[in-house]
Structures are given as structure tokens and as C-alpha cells.
VEXZAKE-38228 format. One record per residue (C-alpha): residue number from 1; residue in three letters; x, y, z negated. Coordinates in nm, 2 decimals, padded with zeros to 4 digits. Each point is the difference from the previous one (the first is absolute). Example, Ala and Ser with C-alpha at 12.3 -4.5 7.8 and 13.67 -1.06 7.14 Angstrom:
residues 2
SITE   drennu   sevex        x        y        z
SITE        1     ala    01.23   -00.45   -00.78
SITE        2     ser    00.14    00.34    00.07
end
This chain:
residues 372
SITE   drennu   sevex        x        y        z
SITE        1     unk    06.52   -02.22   -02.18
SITE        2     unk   -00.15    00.36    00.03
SITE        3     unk   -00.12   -00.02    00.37
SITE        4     unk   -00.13   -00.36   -00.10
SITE        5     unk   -00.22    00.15   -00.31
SITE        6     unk   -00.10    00.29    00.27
SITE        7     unk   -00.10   -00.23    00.25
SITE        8     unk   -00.19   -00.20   -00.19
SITE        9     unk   -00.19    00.29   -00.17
SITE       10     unk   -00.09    00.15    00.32
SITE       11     unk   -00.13   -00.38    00.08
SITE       12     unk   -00.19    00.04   -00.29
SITE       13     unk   -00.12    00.33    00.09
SITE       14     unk   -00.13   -00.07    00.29
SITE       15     unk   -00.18   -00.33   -00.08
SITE       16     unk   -00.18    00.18   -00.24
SITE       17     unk   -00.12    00.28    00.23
SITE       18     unk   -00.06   -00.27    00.30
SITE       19     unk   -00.22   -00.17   -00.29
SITE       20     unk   -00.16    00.33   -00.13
SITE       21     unk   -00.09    00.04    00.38
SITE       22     unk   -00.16   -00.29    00.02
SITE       23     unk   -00.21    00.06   -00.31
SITE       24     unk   -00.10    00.28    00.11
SITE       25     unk   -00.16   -00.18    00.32
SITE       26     unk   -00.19   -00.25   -00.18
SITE       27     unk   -00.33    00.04   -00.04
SITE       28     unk   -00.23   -00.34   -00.15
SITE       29     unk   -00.36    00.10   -00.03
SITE       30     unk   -00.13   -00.09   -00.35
SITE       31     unk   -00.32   -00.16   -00.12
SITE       32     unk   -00.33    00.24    00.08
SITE       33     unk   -00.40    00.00   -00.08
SITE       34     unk   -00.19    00.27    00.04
SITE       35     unk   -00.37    00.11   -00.12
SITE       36     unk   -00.17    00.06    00.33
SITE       37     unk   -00.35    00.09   -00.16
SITE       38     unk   -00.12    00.39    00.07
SITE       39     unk   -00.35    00.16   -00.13
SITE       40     unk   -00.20    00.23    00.12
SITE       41     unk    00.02    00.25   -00.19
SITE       42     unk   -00.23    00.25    00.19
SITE       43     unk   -00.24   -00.02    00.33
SITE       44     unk   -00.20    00.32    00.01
SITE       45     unk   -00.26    00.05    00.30
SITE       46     unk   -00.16   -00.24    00.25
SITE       47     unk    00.18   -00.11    00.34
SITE       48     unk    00.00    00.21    00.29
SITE       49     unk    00.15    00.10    00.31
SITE       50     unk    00.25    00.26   -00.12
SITE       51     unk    00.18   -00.27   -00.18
SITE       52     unk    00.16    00.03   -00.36
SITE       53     unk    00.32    00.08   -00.17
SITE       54     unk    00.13   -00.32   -00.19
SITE       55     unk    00.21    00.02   -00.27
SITE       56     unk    00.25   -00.30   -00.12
SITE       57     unk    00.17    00.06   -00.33
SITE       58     unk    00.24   -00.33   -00.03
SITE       59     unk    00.15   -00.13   -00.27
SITE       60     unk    00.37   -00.03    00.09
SITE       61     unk    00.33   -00.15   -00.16
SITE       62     unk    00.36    00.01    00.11
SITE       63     unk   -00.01   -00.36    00.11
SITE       64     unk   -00.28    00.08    00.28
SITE       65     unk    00.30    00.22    00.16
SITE       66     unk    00.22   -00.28   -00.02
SITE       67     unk   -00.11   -00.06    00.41
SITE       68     unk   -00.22    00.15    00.22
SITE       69     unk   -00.23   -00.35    00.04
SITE       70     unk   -00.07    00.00   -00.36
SITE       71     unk   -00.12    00.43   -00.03
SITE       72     unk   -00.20   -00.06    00.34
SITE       73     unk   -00.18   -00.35   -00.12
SITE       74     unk   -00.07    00.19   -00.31
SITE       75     unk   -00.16    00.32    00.16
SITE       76     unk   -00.15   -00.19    00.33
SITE       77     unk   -00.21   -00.26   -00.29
SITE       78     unk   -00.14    00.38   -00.17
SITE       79     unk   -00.11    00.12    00.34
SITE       80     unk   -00.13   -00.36    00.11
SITE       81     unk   -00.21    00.06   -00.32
SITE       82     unk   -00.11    00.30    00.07
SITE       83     unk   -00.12   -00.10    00.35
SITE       84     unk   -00.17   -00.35   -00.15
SITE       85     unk   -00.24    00.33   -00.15
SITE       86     unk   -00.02    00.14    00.29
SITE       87     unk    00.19    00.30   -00.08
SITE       88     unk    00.26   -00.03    00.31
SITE       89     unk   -00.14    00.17    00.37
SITE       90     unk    00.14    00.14    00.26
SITE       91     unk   -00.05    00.37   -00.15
SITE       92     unk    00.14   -00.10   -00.34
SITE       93     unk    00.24    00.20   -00.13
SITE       94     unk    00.26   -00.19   -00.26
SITE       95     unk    00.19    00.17   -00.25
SITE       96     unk    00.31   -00.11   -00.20
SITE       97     unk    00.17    00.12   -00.29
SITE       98     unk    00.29    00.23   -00.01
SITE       99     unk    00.34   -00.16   -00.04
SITE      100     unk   -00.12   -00.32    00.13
SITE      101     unk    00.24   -00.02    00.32
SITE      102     unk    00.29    00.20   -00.26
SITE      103     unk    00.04   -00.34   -00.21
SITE      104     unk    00.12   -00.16    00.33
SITE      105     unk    00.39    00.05   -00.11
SITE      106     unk   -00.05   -00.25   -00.19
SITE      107     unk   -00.07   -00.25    00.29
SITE      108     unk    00.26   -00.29    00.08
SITE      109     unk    00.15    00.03   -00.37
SITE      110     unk    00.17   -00.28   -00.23
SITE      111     unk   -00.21   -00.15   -00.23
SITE      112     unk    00.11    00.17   -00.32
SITE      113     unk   -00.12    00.35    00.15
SITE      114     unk   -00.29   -00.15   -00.01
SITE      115     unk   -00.05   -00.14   -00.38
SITE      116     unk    00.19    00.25   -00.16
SITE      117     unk   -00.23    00.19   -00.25
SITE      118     unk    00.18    00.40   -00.01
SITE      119     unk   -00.03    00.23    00.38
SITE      120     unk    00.37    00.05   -00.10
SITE      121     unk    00.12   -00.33   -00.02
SITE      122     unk   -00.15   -00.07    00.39
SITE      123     unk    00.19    00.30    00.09
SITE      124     unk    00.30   -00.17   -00.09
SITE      125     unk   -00.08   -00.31    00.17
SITE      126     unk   -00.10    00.21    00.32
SITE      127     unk    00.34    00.19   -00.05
SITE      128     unk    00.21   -00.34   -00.02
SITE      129     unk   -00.18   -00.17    00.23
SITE      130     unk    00.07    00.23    00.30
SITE      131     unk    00.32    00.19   -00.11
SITE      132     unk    00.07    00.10    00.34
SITE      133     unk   -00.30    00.13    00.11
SITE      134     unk   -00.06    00.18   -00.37
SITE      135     unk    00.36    00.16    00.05
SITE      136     unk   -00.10    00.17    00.34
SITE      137     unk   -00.32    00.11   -00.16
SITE      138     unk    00.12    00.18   -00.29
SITE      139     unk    00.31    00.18    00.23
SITE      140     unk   -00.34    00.11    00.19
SITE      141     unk   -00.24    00.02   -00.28
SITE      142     unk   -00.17    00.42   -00.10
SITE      143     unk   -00.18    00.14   -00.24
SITE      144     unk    00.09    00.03   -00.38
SITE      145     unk   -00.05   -00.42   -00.04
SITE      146     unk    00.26   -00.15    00.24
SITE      147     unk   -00.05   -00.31   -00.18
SITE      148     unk   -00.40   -00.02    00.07
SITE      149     unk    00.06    00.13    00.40
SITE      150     unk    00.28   -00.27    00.06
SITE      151     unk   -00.27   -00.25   -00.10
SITE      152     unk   -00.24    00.09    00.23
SITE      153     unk    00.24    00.09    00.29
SITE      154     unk    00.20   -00.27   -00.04
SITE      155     unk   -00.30   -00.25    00.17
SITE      156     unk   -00.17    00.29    00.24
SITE      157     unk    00.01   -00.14    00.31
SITE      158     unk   -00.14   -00.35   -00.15
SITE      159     unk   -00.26    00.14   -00.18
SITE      160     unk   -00.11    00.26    00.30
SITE      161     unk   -00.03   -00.36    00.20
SITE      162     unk   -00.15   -00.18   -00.25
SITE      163     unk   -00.30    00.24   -00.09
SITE      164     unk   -00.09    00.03    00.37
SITE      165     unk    00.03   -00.37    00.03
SITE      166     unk   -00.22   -00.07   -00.30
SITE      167     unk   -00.30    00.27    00.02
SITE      168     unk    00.00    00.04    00.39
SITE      169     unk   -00.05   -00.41   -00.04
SITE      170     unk   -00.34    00.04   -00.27
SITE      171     unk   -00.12    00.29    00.23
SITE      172     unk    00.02   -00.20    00.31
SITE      173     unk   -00.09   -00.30   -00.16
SITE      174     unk   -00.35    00.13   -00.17
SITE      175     unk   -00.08    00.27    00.28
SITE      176     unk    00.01    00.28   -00.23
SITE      177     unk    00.18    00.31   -00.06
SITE      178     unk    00.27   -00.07   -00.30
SITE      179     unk    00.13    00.34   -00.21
SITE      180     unk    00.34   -00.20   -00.11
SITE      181     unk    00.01    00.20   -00.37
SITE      182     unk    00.32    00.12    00.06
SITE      183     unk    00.40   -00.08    00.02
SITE      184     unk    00.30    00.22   -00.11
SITE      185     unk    00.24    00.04    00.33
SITE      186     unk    00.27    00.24    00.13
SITE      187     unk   -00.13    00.21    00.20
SITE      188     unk   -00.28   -00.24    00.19
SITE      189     unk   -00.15    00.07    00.36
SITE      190     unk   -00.18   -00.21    00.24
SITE      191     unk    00.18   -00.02    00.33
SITE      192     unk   -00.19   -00.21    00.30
SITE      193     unk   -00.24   -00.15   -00.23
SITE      194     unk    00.31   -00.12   -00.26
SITE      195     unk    00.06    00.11   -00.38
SITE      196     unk    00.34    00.10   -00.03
SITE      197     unk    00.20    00.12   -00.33
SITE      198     unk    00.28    00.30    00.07
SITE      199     unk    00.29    00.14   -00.16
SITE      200     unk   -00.20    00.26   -00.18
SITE      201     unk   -00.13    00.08   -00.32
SITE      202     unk   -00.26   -00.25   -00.16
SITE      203     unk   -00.37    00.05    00.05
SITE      204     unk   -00.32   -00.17   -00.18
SITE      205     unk   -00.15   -00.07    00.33
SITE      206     unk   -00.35   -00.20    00.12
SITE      207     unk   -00.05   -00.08    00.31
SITE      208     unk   -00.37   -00.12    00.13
SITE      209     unk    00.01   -00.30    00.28
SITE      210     unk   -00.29   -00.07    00.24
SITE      211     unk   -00.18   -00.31    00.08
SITE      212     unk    00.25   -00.11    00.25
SITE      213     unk    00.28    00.01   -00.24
SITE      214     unk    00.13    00.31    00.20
SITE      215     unk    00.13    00.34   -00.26
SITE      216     unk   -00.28    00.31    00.01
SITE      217     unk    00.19    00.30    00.02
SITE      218     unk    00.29    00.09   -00.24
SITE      219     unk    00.13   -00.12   -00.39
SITE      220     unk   -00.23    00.21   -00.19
SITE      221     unk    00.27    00.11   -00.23
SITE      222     unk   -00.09    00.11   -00.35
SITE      223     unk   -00.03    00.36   -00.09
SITE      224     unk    00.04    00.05   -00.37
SITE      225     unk    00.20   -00.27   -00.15
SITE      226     unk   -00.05   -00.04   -00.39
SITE      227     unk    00.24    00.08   -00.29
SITE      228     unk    00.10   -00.42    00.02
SITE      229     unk    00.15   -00.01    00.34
SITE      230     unk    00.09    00.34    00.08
SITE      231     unk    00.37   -00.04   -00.07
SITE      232     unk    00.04   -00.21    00.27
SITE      233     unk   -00.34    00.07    00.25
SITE      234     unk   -00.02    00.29    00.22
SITE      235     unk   -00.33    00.17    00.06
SITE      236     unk   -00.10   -00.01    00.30
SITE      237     unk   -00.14    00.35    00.08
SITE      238     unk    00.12    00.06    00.28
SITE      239     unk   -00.14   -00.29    00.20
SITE      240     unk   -00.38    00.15   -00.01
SITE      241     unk   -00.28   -00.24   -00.08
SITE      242     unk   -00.19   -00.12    00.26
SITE      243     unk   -00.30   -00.22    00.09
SITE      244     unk   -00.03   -00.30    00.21
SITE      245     unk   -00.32   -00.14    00.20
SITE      246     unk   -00.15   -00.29   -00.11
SITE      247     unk   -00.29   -00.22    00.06
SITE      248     unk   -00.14    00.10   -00.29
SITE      249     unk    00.05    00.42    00.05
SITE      250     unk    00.31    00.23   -00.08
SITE      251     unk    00.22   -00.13   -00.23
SITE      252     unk    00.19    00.18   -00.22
SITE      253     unk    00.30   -00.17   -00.26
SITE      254     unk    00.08    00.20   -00.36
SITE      255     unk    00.32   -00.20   -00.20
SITE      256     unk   -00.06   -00.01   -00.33
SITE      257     unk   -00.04    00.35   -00.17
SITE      258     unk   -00.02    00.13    00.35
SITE      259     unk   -00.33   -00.01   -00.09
SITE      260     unk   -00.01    00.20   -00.28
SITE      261     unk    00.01    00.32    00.20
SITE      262     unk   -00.22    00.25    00.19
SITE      263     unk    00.22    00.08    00.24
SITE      264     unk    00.04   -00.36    00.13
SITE      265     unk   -00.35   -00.04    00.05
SITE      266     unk   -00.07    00.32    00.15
SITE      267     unk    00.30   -00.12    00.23
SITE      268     unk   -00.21   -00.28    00.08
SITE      269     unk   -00.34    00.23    00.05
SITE      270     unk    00.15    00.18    00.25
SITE      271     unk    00.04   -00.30    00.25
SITE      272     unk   -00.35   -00.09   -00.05
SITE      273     unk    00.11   -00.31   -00.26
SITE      274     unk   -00.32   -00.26   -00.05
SITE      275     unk    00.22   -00.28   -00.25
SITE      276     unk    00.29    00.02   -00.21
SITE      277     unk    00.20   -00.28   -00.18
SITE      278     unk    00.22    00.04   -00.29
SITE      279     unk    00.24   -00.26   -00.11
SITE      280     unk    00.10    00.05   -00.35
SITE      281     unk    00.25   -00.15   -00.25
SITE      282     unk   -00.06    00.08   -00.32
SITE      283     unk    00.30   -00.08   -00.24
SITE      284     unk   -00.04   -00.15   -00.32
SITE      285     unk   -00.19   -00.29   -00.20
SITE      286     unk   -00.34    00.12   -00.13
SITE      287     unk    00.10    00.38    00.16
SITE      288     unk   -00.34    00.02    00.15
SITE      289     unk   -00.15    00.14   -00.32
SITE      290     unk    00.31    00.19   -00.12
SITE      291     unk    00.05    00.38    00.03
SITE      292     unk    00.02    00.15    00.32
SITE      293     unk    00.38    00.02    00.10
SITE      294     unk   -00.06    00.25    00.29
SITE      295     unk    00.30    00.12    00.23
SITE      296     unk    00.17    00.30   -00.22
SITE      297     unk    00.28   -00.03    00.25
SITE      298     unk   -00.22    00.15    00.32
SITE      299     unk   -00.04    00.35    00.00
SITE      300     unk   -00.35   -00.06    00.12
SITE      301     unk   -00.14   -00.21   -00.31
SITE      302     unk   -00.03    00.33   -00.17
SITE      303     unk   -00.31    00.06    00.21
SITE      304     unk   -00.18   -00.29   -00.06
SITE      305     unk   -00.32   -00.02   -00.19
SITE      306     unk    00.12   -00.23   -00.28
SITE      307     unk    00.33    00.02   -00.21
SITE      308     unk    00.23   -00.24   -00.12
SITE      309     unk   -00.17   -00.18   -00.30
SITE      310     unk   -00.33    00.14    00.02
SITE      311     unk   -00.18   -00.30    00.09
SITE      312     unk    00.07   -00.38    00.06
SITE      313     unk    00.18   -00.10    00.36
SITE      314     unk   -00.32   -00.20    00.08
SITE      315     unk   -00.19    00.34   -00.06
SITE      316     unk    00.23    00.21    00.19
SITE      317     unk    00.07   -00.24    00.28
SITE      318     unk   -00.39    00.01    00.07
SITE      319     unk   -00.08    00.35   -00.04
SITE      320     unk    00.33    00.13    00.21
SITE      321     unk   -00.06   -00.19    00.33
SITE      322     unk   -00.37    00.11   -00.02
SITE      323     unk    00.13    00.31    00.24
SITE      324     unk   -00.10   -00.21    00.31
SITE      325     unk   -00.24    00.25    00.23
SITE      326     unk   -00.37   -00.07    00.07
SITE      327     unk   -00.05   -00.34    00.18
SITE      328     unk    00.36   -00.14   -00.07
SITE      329     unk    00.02   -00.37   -00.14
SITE      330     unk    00.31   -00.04   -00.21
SITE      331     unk    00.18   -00.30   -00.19
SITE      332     unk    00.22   -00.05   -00.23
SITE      333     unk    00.21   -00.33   -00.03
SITE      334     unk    00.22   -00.08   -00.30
SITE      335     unk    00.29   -00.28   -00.01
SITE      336     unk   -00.09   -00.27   -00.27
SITE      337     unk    00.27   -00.24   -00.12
SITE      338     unk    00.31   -00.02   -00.19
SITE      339     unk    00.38    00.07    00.15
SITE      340     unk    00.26   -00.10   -00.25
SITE      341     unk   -00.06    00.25   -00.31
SITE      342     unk   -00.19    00.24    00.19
SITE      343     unk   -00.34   -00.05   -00.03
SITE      344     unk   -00.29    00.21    00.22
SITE      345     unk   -00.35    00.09   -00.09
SITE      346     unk   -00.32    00.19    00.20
SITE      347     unk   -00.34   -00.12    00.08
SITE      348     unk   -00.06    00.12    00.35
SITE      349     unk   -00.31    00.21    00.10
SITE      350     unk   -00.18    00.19    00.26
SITE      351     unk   -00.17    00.29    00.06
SITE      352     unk   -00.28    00.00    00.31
SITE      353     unk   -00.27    00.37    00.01
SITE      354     unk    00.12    00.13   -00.33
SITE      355     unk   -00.09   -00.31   -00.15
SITE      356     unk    00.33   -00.19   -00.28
SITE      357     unk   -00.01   -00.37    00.08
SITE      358     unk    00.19   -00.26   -00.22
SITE      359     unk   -00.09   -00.31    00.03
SITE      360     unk    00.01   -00.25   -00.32
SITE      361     unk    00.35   -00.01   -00.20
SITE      362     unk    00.22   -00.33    00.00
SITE      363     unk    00.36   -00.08   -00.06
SITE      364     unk    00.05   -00.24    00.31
SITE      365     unk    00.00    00.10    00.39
SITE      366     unk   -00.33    00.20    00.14
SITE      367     unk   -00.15    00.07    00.25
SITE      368     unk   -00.16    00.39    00.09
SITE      369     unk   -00.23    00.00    00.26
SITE      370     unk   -00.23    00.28    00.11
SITE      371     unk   -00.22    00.03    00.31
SITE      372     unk    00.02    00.30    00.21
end
């Protein structure tokens, strides 16, 4: 009677995890509309032959991750916009906003990750969705949030393919030069042409594709990550910035707060820098006119020319990346939209011969565009 209990338990047992297995492969595609309308928010200058840096700021949900069709038709219809303007050339330089190739774990999901309303609960579904994958990640997971690293490593390799795939694609397919915001990834390089993720720490990384599709140089990894992601980010110091040819001049990228400091920018001075874009993801609904949060946790935020609090973080965002030298065109590109309960914020802005240019405010996606 025993070993008849036993064995049918283990029956059980195993039905169970052949049916949690094939759960965990199932993924329907729910029901999806998507606002595709973009403004333009700013066009400063008249057309010339030293083409312009354009700025998209889209407005982005977790169900445009859900597949790569969906976030590609969503950001090809902005730039088709764009160019219906005639703001797209072959010495156009696009920029994107930080994190915008990051929210790709989230790709291929079940539906529930998807209309969940707390960042936690779509954790959890990530977590039971792929145990096996999430289980390697956190036995190889660093930094003081494991948890947060596993979730990011766990899909690496994917997401590495998948950001190539997707802004190589819009670079080649609009004959620009695309700066891709940026991705978290372990340790990523560009090895004959191809993105890879490593086995290495994770790095807030951009990398900038040319008109062909093909990768310009190396993941422009961030230097200074801020006080939100630090537990589980690595700065990326010792990977020096650098600057890239373009069609347009020499292009420099600042992540973020990256742009906050002098030494960045002199950085960039010193290999004769003409542009630099800066993808930014500003946390927080309604943070734009909030205090200034600053980065107490980098020694070399103590240097700056503004303290924590002093002003507004639309204030200090536009007076810190003012440091670009004579003659540089810079932009700044915030991410608009909601993800679960974390909201985002920023107005994106640029700064051409000493000159602040904002552009209009509005709550939707925008366009920047500024002739060089």
C-alpha cells in the first residue's frame, strides 16, 4: 500500500512539474493599441548641409516590449513623422532616450507581466515564468542587489540581439546615424560588427549605429551611475569615453548624469568632440520640477556647481550640461511613459553656441530638432 501511495505521489509530482513546464512556455500575445501621434516639440535653425541632431522622446508602455514588431512599428511611425517634415537626411543624427533598449527583458513575456499594475508583481511573473534561466542568473548575479542583476542577466544574450536587431534596423532603414539611449548588459563589447553580453559585471551602456545598420565603435558605457541603480550598475571608468565619426561631425555619447560633470566634457574636448547626445531617464511622476536629487553617492558630485536641493531638476539638468566647449551642439533626450508604478518625467533640451533651447512643453511624445 506504501509503495502504491509513493508511486502515485511521485506521478503526481511529476505531472505537476511537466505542467508547470509547459506553463512556463506559453506565451498568448494579448489585445494591443498604441497612440502613434509625436509633436514637435522644438526645430531651431534653418536646413543646411551639416545636418541636425534629432531628438525622439517616445512615450512607451510595457506592452510595446511585449515583441519586437510592436516597439519597432511604434518608433519607425515617430521617425516616418519626422521625415514627412523633412527632418530625416543623410547627416541626421537621431537620438534615443536612456533605458530604451534596458526594458527589453521584458520581451516575449506572458500576458499578466504585462497588465499587472506594481514593478514588483512583474518581477514575480518574470521570476515564474523562466525559473530556470532566473535560477542560473542569481547563482551568477553581483553587486549588493542580486535580485535586480538576475533580472537583467537572466535575458542578456536576448536582449544584446534584440537591441542590435531593432536600432541597427531604424538606422538602416531611415539612413541616419541612431544613438540607441542605452541598455544595461554584462559586460558588453562589439566583436566583428556583433553586440555581445559577457559574464561580467553590469554596465549602463549606449551604443551609436551607422546608416548601414553596422555598430560605430564600442558600448559607450556609463561613467557615474546615480544613487537609484548603483547597487547593482558598475561604472564604467575604466572604459574611457570616446568619440565616433559621423556624417554629421564627431560624436560624443554622455548617459544620463554623465553629463553633469566637467571632466566628461573635457574628456570629450580633448578628441576634438563637435555633438554630444545624452539619453536621460528621469525617475518619478511630476519629478521634473521637484528638488534636485543629485548623486551624494559619487565622490565627484561634491565638485559640482549646484547642490542637492538647491534648485529644481529641470533647473539643474539645464545649467549642469551647459559645460559643452565652444562650438559643440549637445542634446538631451528624456524617456516619456509609464512602466508599471514607475513613472518618468524630463522635457528634453539643447544647447547649440552658448545658447539653452527647450522647445514648447507637452505631456505626449516630442520631437527635438536642431540644425547644425
Amino acid at each position: 500500500m506504501r509503495k502504491l501511495l509513493a508511486s502515485a505521489l511521485a506521478l503526481v509530482m511529476i505531472a505537476a512539474l511537466c505542467g508547470y513546464g509547459f506553463w512556463t512556455q506559453q506565451r498568448p500575445e494579448g489585445h494591443y493599441l498604441s497612440d502613434l501621434r509625436i509633436e514637435l516639440a522644438l526645430n531651431h535653425g534653418v536646413p543646411g548641409e551639416q545636418g541636425n541632431l534629432l531628438g525622439v522622446e517616445p512615450l512607451l508602455y510595457p506592452s510595446d516590449y511585449q515583441n519586437l514588431q510592436r516597439l519597432h512599428r511604434k518608433l519607425s511611425a515617430y521617425l516616418q513623422q519626422a521625415r514627412a517634415q523633412g527632418l530625416i537626411n543623410p547627416r541626421t543624427v537621431v537620438v534615443l532616450p536612456e533605458h530604451i533598449g534596458t526594458w527589453l527583458w521584458a520581451r516575449g513575456e506572458k500576458n499578466e507581466l504585462y497588465q499587472v499594475t506594481r514593478s514588483r508583481e512583474a518581477e514575480q511573473w518574470l521570476e515564474l515564468s523562466n525559473p530556470l534561466r532566473y535560477g542560473l542568473a542569481i547563482l551568477r548575479a553581483s553587486g549588493d542587489d542580486r535580485r535586480a542583476d538576475a533580472h537583467l542577466r537572466m535575458k542578456a544574450q536576448q536582449m544584446a540581439r534584440d537591441y542590435q536587431q531593432l536600432f541597427g534596423s531604424l538606422a538602416k532603414e531611415f539612413g541616419v546615424t541612431l544613438v540607441a539611449g542605452s541598455i544595461v548588459l554584462p559586460d558588453p563589447h562589439v566583436e566583428q560588427g556583433v553586440l555581445h553580453a559577457g559574464g561580467g559585471p553590469l554596465f549602463n551602456s549606449s551604443l551609436v549605429f551607422a546608416s548601414d545598420g553596422s555598430p560605430l565603435g564600442q558600448p559607450q558605457r556609463q561613467q557615474f551611475p546615480d544613487s537609484q541603480v548603483r547597487r547593482y550598475i558598475h561604472d564604467g571608468r575604466k572604459q574611457p569615453l570616446q568619440v565616433v565619426q559621423t556624417p554629421a561631425g564627431r560624436l560624443g555619447v554622455l548617459i544620463g548624469s554623465d553629463s553633469w560633470y566637467p571632466e566628461n566634457h573635457q574628456q570629450l574636448e580633448n578628441q576634438q568632440v563637435q555633438l554630444i547626445a545624452n539619453p536621460v531617464f528621469l525617475s518619478g511622476k511630476d519629478s521634473w520640477q521637484a528638488p534636485w536629487r543629485g548623486n551624494r553617492h559619487q565622490d565627484a558630485a561634491a565638485e559640482l556647481a549646484l547642490q542637492r536641493g538647491e534648485v529644481s531638476e529641470k533647473t539643474a539638468w539645464q545649467r549642469l550640461t551647459e559645460a559643452a566647449g565652444q562650438g559643440v551642439s549637445s542634446m538631451s533626450v528624456f524617456m516619456r511613459g509609464q512602466f508599471w508604478d514607475q513613472g518618468s518625467d524630463g522635457q528634453g533640451f539643447a544647447h547649440q553656441s552658448g545658447e539653452l533651447l527647450t522647445g514648447h512643453p507637452s505631456q505626449g511624445a516630442r520631437l527635438l530638432n536642431v540644425w547644425l
